[in-house]
C-alpha positions as CSV (number, residue, x, y, z in Angstrom):
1,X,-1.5,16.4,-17.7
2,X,-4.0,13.2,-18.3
3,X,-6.4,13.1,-20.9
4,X,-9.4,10.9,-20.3
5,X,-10.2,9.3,-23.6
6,X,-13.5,10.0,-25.0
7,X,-16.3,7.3,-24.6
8,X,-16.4,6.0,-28.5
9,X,-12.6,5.4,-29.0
10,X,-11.2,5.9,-32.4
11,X,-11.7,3.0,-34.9
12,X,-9.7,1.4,-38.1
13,X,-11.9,0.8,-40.9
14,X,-10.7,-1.1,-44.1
15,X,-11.8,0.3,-47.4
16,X,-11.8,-1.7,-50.2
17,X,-12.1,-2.0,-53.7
18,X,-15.0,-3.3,-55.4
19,X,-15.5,-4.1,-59.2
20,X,-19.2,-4.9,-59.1
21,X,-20.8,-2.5,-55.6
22,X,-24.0,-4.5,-56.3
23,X,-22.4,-7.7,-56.2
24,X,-20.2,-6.7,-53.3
25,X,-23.5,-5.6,-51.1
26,X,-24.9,-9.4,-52.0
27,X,-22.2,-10.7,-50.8
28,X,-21.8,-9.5,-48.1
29,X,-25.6,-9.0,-46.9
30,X,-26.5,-12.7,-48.2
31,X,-23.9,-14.5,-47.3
32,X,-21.9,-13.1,-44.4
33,X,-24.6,-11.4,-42.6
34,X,-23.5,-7.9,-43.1
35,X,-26.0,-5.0,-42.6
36,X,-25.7,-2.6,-45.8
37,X,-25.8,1.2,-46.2
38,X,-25.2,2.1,-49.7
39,X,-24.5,5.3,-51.8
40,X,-25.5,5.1,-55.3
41,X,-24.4,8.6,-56.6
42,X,-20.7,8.1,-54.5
43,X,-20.5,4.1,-56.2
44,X,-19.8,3.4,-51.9
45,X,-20.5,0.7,-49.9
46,X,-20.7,0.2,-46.1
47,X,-20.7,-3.1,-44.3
48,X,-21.4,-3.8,-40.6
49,X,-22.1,-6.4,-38.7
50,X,-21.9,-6.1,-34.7
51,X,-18.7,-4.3,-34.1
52,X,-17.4,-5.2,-38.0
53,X,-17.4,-2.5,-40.4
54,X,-15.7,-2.3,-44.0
55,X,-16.3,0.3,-46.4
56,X,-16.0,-0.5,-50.4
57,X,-15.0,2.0,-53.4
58,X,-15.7,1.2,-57.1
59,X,-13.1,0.8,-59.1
60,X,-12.7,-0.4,-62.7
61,X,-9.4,-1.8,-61.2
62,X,-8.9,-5.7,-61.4
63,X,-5.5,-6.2,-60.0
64,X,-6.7,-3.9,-56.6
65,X,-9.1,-6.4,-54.9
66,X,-6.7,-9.3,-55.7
67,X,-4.0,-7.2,-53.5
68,X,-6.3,-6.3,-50.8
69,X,-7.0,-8.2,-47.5
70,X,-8.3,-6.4,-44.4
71,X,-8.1,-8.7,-40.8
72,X,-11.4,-9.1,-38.5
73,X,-9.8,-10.4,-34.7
74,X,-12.0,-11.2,-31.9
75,X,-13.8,-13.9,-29.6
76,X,-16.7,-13.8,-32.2
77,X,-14.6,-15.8,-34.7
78,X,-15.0,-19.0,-33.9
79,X,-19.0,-18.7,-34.3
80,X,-18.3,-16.6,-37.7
81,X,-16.5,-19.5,-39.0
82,X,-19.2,-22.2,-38.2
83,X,-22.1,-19.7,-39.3
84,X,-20.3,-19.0,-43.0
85,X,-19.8,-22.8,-42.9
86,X,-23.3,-23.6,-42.6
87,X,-25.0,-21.3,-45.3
88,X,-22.1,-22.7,-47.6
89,X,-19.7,-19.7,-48.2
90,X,-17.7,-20.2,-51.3
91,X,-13.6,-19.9,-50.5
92,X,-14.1,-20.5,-47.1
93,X,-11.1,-21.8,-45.6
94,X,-10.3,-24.3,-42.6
95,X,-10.3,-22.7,-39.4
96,X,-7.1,-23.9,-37.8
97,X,-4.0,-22.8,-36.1
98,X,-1.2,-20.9,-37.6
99,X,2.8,-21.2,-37.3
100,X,2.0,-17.6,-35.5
101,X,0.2,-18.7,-32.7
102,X,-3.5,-17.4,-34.0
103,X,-6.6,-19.8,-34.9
104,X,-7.8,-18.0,-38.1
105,X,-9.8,-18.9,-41.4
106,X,-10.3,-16.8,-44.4
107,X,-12.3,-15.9,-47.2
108,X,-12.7,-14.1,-50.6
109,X,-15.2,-12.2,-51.4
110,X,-16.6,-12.5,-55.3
111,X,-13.6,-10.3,-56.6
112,X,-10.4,-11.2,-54.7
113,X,-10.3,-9.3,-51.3
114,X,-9.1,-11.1,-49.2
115,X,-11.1,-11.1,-45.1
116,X,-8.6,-13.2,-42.5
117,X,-10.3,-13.5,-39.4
118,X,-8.5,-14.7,-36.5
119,X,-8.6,-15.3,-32.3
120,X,-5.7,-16.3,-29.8
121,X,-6.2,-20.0,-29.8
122,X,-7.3,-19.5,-25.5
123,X,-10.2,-16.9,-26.5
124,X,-12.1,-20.4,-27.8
C-alpha cells in the first residue's frame, strides 16, 4: 500500500527561550527581517520569514537561551549573510567554510540563542 503525502509536508520548528519577548520580537523584526505574530496573554512569540519560522517562550531562565541554537539550511543563505551584514547585525559571524564541508555563518540573538545558518558550498 503507497501513501501519497499530503501537499504541505510536515515541518520542524525550533522553539526557543526568550528572557525579554519584547526584545526578542525587535530583534528579530528590526534586524533580521522576520515577520512577527505575538501573544501577549501566552508571553509567545512567532517568527517567519519566507519559509523560516521560530517560535519563542518566556522564561525567567538565563542559562536556557545560552544552551540553545536552532540551524536555518538553504540556498537563501548566502543573501541572508550579506543582508544581516549590511544593516550591521551585532555577533554576526564570517560566513566561511567549515571542516564539515558546509559554508555557514552565525549569530546570537540579544540573549544567547544561538541561529547557525548554513549551505553546501555548490548551492552558491
Amino acid at each position: 500500500m503507497t501513501t501519497k503525502a499530503p501537499a504541505d509536508p510536515a515541518r520542524t520548528i525550533p522553539i526557543l527561550p526568550s528572557l525579554d519577548i519584547g526584545v526578542t520580537q525587535a530583534f528579530y523584526r528590526d534586524q533580521l527581517g522576520f515577520d512577527v505574530e505575538l501573544y501577549e496573554a501566552e508571553q509567545y512569540l512567532i517568527v517567519r520569514r519566507n519559509e523560516m519560522e521560530i517560535h519563542f517562550w518566556k522564561t525567567d531562565d538565563r542559562k536556557l537561551p545560552e544552551v540553545s541554537a536552532c540551524y536555518i539550511r538553504g540556498g537563501e543563505v548566502p543573501f541572508l549573510h550579506a543582508e544581516f551584514s549590511a544593516r550591521g547585525v551585532e555577533k554576526l559571524s564570517a560566513f566561511a567554510v567549515r571542516p564539515w564541508n558546509m559554508k555557514e555563518f552565525y549569530v546570537w540573538d540579544p540573549h544567547g540563542n544561538l541561529l547557525k545558518f548554513g549551505c553546501a558550498p555548490e548551492e552558491i
